[in-house]
N, CA, C and O of each residue as an XYZ file, in Angstrom:
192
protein
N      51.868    -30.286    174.046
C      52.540    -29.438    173.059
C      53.992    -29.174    173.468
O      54.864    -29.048    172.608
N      54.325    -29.068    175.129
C      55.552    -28.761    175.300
C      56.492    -30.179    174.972
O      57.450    -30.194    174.200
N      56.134    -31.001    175.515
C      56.921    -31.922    174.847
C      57.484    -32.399    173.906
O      58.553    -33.006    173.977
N      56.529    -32.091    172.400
C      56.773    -32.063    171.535
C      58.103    -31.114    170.998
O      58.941    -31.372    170.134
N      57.953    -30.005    171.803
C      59.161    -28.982    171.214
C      60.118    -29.347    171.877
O      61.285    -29.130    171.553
N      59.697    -30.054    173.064
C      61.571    -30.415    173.792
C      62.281    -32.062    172.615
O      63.376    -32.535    172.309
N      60.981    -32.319    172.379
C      61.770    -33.499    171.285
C      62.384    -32.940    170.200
O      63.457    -33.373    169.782
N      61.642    -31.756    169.562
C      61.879    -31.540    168.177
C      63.401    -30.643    168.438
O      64.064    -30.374    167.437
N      63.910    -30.200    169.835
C      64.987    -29.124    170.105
C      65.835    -30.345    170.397
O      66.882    -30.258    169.756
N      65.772    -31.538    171.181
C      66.785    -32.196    171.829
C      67.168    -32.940    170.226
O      68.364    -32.832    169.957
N      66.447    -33.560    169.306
C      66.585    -33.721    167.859
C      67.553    -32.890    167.403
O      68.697    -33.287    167.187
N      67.106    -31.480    167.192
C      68.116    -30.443    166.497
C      69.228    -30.513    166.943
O      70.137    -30.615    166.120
N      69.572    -30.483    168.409
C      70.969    -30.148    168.737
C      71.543    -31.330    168.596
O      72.514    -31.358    167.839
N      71.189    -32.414    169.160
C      71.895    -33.724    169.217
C      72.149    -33.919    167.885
O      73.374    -33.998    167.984
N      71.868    -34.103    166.340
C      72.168    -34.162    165.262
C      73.192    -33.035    164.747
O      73.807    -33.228    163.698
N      73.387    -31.749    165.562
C      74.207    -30.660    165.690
C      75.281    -31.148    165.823
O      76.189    -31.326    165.011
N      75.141    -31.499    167.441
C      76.684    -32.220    167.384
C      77.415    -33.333    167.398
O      78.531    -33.624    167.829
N      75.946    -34.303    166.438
C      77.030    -35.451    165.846
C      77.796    -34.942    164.866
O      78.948    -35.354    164.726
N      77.166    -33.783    163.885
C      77.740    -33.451    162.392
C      78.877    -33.187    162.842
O      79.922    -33.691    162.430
N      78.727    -31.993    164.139
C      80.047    -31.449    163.793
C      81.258    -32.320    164.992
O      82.394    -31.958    165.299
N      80.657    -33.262    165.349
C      82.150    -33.590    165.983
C      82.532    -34.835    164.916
O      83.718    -35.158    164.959
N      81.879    -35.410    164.178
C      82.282    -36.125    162.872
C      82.813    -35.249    161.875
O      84.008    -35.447    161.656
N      82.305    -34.386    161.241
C      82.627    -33.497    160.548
C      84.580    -33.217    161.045
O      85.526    -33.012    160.284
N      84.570    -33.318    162.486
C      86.517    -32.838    162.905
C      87.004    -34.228    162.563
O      88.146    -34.314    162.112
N      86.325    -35.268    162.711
C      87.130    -36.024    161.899
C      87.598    -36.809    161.074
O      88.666    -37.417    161.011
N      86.227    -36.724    160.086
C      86.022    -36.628    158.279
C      86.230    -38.340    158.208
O      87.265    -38.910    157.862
N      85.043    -38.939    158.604
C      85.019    -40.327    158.148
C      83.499    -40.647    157.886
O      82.653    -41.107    158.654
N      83.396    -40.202    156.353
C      82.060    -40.316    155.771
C      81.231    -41.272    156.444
O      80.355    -41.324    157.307
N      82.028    -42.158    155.512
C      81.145    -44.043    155.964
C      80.144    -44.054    157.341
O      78.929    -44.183    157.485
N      81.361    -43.841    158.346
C      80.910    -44.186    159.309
C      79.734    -42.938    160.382
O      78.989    -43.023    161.358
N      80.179    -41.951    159.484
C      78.937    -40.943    159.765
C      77.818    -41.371    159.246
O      76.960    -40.985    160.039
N      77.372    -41.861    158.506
C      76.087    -42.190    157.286
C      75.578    -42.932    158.592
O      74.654    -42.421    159.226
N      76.188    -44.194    159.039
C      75.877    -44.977    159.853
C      75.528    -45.003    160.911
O      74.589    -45.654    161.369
N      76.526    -44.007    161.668
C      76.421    -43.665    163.359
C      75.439    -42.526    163.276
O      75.156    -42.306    164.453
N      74.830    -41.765    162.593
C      73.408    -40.779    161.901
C      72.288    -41.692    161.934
O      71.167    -41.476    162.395
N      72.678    -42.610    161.455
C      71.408    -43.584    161.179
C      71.126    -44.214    162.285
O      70.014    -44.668    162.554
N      72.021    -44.274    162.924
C      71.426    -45.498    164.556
C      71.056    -44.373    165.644
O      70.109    -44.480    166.422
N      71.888    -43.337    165.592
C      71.130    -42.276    166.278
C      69.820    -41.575    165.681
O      68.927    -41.531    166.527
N      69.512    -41.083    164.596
C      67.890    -40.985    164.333
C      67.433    -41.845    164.667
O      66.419    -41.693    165.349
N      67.814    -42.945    164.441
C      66.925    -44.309    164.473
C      66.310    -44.626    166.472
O      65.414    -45.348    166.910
N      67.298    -43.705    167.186
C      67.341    -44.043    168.519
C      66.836    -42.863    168.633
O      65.859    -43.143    169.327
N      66.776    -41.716    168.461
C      66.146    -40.475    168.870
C      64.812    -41.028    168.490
O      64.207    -41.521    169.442
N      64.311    -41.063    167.541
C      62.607    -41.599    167.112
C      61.858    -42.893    168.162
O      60.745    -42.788    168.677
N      62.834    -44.152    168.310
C      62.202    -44.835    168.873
C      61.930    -44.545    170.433
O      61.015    -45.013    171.111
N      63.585    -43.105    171.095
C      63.220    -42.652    172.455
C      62.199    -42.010    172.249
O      61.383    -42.815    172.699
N      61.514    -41.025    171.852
C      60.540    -39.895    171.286
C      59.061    -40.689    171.041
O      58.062    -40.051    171.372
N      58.907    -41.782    170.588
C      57.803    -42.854    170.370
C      57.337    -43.370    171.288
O      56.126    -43.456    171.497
N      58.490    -43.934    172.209
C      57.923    -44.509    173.556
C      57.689    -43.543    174.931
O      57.241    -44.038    175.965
């Protein structure tokens, strides 16, 4: 069970501060993208 919450917290923050250090410097596109390979890498670290 604890593990689970250290995934579901290291998830929250790390998506925290992709937004907001993309967010300082406002390049949609490549947020959509660099979001997507990081979920995509948080899930497959979290799986294995």
């Amino acid at each position: 069970m604890k593990s689970i919450q250290v995934n579901i917290y290291a998830f929250k923050s790390s998506t925290e501060v992709y937004k907001k250090s993309f967010l300082v410097e406002k390049l949609p596109l490549p947020v959509k993208f660099s979001r997507m390979a990081l979920l995509h890498a948080i899930k497959s670290k979290s799986t294995t």
